[in-house]
Structure formats: structure tokens, C-alpha cells
N, C-alpha and C positions, 0 to 999 in steps of 0.2 A: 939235337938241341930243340928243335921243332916238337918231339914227343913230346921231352919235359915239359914243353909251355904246356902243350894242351894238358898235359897230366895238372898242370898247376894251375890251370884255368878250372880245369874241372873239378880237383878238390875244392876249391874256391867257390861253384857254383854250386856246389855240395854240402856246402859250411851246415851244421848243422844250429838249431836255433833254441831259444830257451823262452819254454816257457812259463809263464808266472800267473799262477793263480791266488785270487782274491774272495775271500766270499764276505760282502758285509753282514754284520750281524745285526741283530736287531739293536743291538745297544751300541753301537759303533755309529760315531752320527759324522758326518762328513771331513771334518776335520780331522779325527784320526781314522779316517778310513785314507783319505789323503795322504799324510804322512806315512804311512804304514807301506801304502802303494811305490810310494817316490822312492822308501827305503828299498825296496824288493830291486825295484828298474835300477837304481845306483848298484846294491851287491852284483845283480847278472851282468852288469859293464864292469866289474873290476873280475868276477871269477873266466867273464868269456869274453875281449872287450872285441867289441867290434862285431858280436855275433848278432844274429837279426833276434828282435825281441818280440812274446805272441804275447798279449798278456789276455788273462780270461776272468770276470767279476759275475760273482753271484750276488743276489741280494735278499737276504732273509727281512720278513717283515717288510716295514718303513712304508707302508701304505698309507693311502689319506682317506678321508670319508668318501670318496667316490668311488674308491677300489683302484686305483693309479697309486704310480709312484711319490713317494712325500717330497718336499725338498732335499731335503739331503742327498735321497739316491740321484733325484735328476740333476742336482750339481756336481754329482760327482760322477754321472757317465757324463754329460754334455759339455759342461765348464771344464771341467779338470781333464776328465781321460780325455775327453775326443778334442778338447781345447790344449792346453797346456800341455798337457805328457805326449799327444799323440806325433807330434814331432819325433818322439824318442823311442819310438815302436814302430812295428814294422805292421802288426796287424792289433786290433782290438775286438773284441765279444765279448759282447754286453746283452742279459736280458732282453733290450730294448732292439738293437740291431749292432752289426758288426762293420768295421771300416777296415781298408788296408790303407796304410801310408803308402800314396802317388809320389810322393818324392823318396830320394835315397833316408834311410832313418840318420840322424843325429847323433852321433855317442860323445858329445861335449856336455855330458849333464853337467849339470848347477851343481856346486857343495851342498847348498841347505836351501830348503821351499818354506818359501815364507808367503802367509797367507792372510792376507789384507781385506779390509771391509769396503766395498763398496761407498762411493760416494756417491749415489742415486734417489737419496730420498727414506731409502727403505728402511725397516727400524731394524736397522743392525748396531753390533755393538751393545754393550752393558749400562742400563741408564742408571745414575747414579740413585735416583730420586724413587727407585723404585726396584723390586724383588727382579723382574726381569723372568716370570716363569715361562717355562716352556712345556704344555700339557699334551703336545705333540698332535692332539688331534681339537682343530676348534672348535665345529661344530659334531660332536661326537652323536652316535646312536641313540635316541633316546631308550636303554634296555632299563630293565626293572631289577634282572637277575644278571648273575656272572657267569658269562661263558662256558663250556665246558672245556676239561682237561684236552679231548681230544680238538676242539676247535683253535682252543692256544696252542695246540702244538704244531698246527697246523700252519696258523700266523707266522711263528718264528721260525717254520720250515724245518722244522725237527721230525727225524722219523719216528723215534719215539718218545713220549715224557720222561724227562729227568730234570735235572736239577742243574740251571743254567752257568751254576757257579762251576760246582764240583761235580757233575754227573750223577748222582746221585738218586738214587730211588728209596721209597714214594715221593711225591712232590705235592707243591699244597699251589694254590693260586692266591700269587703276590700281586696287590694292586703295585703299580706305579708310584700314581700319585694317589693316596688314601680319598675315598667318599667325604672323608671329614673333611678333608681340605680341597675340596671340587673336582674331585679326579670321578671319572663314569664307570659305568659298566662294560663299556664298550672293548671291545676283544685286545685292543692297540693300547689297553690300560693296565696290559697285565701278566707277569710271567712271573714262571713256573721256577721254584724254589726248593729244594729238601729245607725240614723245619729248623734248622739249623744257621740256615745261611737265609730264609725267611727272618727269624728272627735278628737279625744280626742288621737287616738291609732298613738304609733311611726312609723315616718318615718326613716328607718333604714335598713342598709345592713345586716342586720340578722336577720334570721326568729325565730330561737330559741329566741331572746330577745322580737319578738314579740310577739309569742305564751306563751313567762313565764309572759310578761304585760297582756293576754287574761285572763291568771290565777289570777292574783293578779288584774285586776279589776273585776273578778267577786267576790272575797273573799271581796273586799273594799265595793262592791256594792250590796252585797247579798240581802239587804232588799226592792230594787229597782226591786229584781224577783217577790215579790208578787202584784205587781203594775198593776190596771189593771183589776185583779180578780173578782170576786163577795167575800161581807164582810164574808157572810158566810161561804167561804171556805177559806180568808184570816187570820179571826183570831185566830182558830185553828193552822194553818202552823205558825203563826204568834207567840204564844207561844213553837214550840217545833224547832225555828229554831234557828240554831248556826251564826246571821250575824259577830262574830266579830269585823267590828266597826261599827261606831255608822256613820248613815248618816253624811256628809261631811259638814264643813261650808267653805263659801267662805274665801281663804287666799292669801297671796300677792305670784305672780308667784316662786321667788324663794324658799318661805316656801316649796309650796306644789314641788319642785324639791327636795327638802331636805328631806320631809315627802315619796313621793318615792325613794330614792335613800337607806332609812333607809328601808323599808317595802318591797322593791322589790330584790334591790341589795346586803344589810346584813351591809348599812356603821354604824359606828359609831361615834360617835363625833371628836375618835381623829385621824379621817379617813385623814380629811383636813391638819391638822399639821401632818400628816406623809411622806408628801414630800413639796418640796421650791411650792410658789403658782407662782411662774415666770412660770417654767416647767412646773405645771398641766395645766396652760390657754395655756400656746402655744399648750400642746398636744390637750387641749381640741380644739379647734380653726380648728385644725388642722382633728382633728376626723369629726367635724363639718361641715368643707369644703366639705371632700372627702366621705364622708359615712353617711350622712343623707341628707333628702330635703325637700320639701315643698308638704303640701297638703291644698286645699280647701284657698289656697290662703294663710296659716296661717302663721306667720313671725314665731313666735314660739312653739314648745308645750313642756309641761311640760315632756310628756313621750321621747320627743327624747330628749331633753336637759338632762334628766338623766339617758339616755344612753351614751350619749357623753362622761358624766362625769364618767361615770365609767370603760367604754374603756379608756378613757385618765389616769386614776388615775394608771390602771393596766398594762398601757405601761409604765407609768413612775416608778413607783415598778418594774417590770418586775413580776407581782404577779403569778404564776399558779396555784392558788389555786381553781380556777372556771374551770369547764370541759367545752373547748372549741374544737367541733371536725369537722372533714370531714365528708360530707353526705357520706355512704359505697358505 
């Protein structure tokens, strides 16, 4: 009887542990890097529960003008992992420095992370009265020229240039936010696009809207990443990938504004009937004039036009329910 304990003590001290890796991406701005994390730590408690948790986060880009981390990355190693989740982990590494949980870990996660603004002053939250851009760097480089390929690729922690969507080769250099509408030269203004998915990306005074459209057409167009390949290494990838949809067929311009606006921005049907359509088109009009513009010649694109639409809907709401902040 006495072996078995120890036999069972020591499988027990033996338990092996899971670990969870993160890497933020340059377009991934704290809040779905957040979420993303909390979903990982909740699956490894239900596939192993009660097994110790390591978790590990990389951070592409998110630099500020002094060569430090911007907000987002430090809210999300300081505030969140090593604040909030780190109860629920056994060990954390991070870029920045690593911690082990001194007390026993936690396995009573929460169902759902919800994440609240600050009431300190700070200009958080979406102000009605106003566009709410986010140019991610404030006082940017004063440069004359654009970067080069290999210095962007560098930024975004890429090994090599491709195409941030679809992987794709050659790549062109994508402003951000467009020179027209006060976007810089500056290196943290700019990724790397094949001309396809260049043309397709918003023209828009905010960079966080363009980096959450970087995310959501690479989720739209994942099966567009194994393109290219040899068969042999594609059809293996090709069964154990998660593309979500189903390649795209062609539809008439305002569908697919509608099909983004649902898939990127969270609308729902009775999104439209929730304010007079007189108001939304002026605001929208209005959004349109002053905060987006033209590339490659194009009258329209689908991805600014349902930006427009969702700026405008949330001035005329006054909604703040989407985190709209100042670069730190």
C-alpha cells in the first residue's frame, strides 16, 4: 500500500504541463491579443484540467518612438498576463522578463473576459464628437523617404518579405494610414502587402482599423496561404487547417460592404434600423470626405466604405462600446 502512495505521489509530481504559446502580431492590438490568450488558458483547462500552465508571448512590431514597447504590448504583458491571468498559470515569459506563480495556480477560470475602460482620466473609450484616430505612433520620425522592404520586415519580425495577408510574394509597401490623410514615413506606418491584397486594404485615418482589416483578411483568406506550395507539402497543411471560410465568390460591391461590416465590425441586421437612414448617410458622407481617400486610382473599396459605415453609425449612436484610444 505504501509503494502505491509513493508511485501516486510521484506520477503526481510528474504531471506533465502545457504549454501555450502567443506571438502578438503587429496588427493584433491588445484587446484581441487578450481574448485570444484567455481562449488558449480556458481550452488547456478543459483538454488537461488541473495540469500546471507555462504560457509563452512573442511580440512582433508595437514599438513606440523611443524604440520601447507601445501600449498595448505593456498592457498586455503587465496588466493582463502578469495582472489578471497570472493567477491562472503556473509560469509566464515574456520578452520583457519572466515570473513563476508563488502560490498554487487557479484552475476556476471565468466563462468569459470582459474588458472594461478605465476610469482614471485617460482618453479611453470612443468619443462621439469626434473620428477617435489612432496613428499608433505620435510623434513619428521626421523621414522624407519610405523605408525599405528589408527594414519593414524587420519591424514586423518577419524572416522574410511576404505578403502579411496571404504570404505571398513580391510584396509592395502599404502605408497604414495614407501621407494624404497624415500618416509618416516612419517604419511603424507601414506593411508589406502582395498587390492584390494592397489593393483591396483601407484607405483610412486609423491605423488600428487597418491592422484589425490585416487580421480579418488573413482569417477570410487563409486557404489563399498555401498557394504556391509544392502539392506535397500542401495537402497535408491542407487537412489539418482551420480556414474558416470557404474561398470568396464574387458579389455585387454593397453585399460584400455588408459581409464586412458583419465579419469585421460585429453589425447585425438590426444595426441599420437602429438609427433614421437621413443621419447615418450624412454622417456617413461626412466621415468619407474628411477621413478616408483614394489609392491606386480606386473610386471605391469595399474596406474603406465599411469603415466609413461604422464610424458614422457610432457617431450617430454615440456608441462607446468599441475601445477607441490615444497612442501612450
Amino acid at each position: 500500500m505504501a509503494k502505491k502512495t509513493r508511485q501516486q505521489a510521484q506520477k503526481k509530481k510528474t504531471q506533465k504541463g502545457v504549454a501555450i504559446y502567443h506571438d502578438m502580431k503587429v496588427y493584433e492590438n491588445f484587446e484581441r491579443s487578450a481574448i485570444r490568450i484567455f481562449e488558449c488558458v480556458k481550452a488547456a483547462e478543459r483538454k488537461s484540467p488541473g495540469a500546471p500552465r507555462f504560457l509563452y508571448i512573442d511580440i512582433q512590431g508595437h514599438r513606440n518612438e523611443a524604440g520601447g514597447y507601445d501600449h498595448d504590448a505593456l498592457e498586455l504583458i503587465k496588466d493582463f498576463t502578469l495582472g489578471f491571468l497570472g493567477d491562472y498559470l503556473t509560469e509566464i515569459h515574456t520578452p520583457l522578463y519572466g515570473a513563476r506563480n508563488p502560490r498554487k495556480q487557479c484552475n476556476d477560470i471565468p466563462d468569459v473576459l470582459r474588458i472594461n475602460h478605465p476610469d482614471d482620466g485617460s482618453k479611453y473609450g470612443y468619443d462621439a464628437g469626434s473620428l477617435g484616430i489612432q496613428p499608433r505612433e505620435k510623434e513619428p520620425v521626421n523621414r522624407k523617404t519610405a523605408p525599405t522592404v528589408r527594414a519593414i520586415t524587420e519591424y514586423l519580425g518577419m524572416q522574410e518579405a511576404a505578403c502579411l495577408v496571404c504570404w505571398r510574394k513580391p510584396v509592395e509597401r502599404a502605408h497604414v494610414v495614407p501621407t494624404a490623410l497624415g500618416g509618416s514615413m516612419d517604419v511603424r506606418n507601414f506593411a508589406l502587402l502582395c498587390s492584390d491584397h494592397h489593393a483591396e486594404a483601407p484607405d483610412v485615418a486609423d491605423a488600428e482599423s487597418f491592422w484589425a482589416w490585416i487580421d480579418y483578411a488573413g482569417l477570410r483568406d487563409s486557404p489563399d496561404m498555401l498557394a504556391g506550395t509544392p502539392e506535397e507539402i500542401n495537402e497535408p497543411r491542407r487537412q489539418n487547417l482551420s480556414t474558416g471560410k470557404e474561398p470568396r465568390e464574387p458579389v455585387s460591391f454593397f453585399s460584400a460592404v455588408k459581409e464586412e461590416l458583419r465579419s469585421l465590425y460585429g453589425w447585425t441586421d438590426d444595426d441599420l434600423g437602429a438609427v433614421a437612414w437621413p443621419d447615418l448617410m450624412d454622417e456617413f458622407h461626412r466621415v468619407l470626405d474628411t477621413a478616408t481617400g483614394r489609392h491606386f486610382s480606386i473610386d471605391k473599396k469595399v474596406s474603406t466604405y465599411a469603415w466609413a459605415y461604422d464610424i458614422a453609425l457610432r457617431r450617430v449612436k454615440g456608441d462607446a462600446r468599441r475601445v477607441v484610444r490615444d497612442s501612450p
